[in-house]
C-alpha positions in Angstrom: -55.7 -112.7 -21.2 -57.2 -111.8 -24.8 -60.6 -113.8 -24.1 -63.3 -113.9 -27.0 -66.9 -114.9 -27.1 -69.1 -116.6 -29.3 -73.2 -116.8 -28.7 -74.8 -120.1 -29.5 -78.5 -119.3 -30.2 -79.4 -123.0 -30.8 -78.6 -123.6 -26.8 -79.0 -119.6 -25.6 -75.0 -119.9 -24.1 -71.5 -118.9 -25.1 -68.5 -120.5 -24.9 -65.4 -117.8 -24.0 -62.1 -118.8 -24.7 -58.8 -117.0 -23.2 -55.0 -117.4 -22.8 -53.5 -118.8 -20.0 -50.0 -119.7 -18.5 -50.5 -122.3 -16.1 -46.7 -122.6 -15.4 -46.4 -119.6 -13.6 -43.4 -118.3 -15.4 -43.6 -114.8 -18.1 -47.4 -113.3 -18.3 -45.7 -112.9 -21.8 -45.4 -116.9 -22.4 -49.1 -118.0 -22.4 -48.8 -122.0 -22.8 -52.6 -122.6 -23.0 -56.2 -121.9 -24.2 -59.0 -122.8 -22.0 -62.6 -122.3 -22.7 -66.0 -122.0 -20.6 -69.2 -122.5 -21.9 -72.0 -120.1 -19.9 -75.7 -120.2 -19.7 -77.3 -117.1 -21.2 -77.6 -115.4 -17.6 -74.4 -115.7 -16.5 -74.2 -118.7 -14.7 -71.3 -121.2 -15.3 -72.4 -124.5 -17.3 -69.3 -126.7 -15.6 -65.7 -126.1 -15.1 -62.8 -124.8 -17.3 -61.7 -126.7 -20.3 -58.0 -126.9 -22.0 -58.9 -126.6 -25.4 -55.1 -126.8 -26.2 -51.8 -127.3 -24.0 -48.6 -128.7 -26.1 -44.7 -128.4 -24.9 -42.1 -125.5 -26.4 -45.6 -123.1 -27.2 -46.9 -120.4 -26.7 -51.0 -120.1 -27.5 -51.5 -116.4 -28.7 -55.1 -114.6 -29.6 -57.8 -117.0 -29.1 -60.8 -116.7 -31.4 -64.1 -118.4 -31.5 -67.2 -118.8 -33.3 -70.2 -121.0 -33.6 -71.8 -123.3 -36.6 -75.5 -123.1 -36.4 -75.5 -126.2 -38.9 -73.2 -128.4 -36.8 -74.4 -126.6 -33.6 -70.6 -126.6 -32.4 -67.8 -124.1 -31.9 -64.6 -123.1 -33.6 -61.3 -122.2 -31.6 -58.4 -120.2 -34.0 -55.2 -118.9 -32.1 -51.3 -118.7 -33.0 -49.1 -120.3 -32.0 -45.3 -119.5 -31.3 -41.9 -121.7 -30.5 -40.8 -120.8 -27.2 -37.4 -122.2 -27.5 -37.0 -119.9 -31.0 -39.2 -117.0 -30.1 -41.1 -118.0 -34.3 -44.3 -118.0 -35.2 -44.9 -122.0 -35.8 -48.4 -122.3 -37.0 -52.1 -121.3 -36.9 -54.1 -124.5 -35.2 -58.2 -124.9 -34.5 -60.5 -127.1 -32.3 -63.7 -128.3 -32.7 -66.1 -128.2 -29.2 -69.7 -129.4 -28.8 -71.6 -127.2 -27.0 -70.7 -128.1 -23.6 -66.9 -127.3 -24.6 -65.5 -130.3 -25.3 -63.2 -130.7 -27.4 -64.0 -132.8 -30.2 -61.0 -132.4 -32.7 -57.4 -130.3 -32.5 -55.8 -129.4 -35.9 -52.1 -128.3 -36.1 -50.8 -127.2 -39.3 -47.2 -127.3 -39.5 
């Protein structure tokens, strides 16, 4: 659900990013971003990442960009407390270009 896109013109792919409840339970109760990055034509450049996966949360609106000066992306979502239902923090990733995950921050 909610995926986003960013184009990296240094590489000519994107990396799309998207919500995802691998637990099966509420659509509503999305417990996970993972990311692809994508050749230019379409084509997939490897298999889905989790860019972020952590216990009693729910991952909400995905965003992503790119740094041309780094030549990596940026992640942004919200996240929520499923046992309180609260908004607990805005967090970020750092991926290279093939979509690895390079660094998580969580702010409380």
């Amino acid at each position: 659900m909610q995926p986003a896109v960013a184009y990296n013109a240094k590489e000519d792919n994107y990396l799309v990013v998207w919500m995802y409840n691998w637990s099966g339970t509420s659509i509503w109760n999305p417990n996970r971003i993972d990311g692809r990055t994508v050749k230019w034509d379409g084509s997939s450049m490897g298999s889905e990442r989790v860019i972020i996966s952590w216990p009693n949360r729910s991952f909400w609106t995905p965003r992503v960009t790119w740094n041309s000066f780094h030549n990596q992306y940026m992640v942004v979502w919200t996240a929520f407390d499923t046992t309180t239902g609260q908004p607990h923090n805005v967090a970020h990733a750092i991926l290279n270009v093939y979509g690895d995950t390079l660094l998580k921050k969580l702010s409380p």
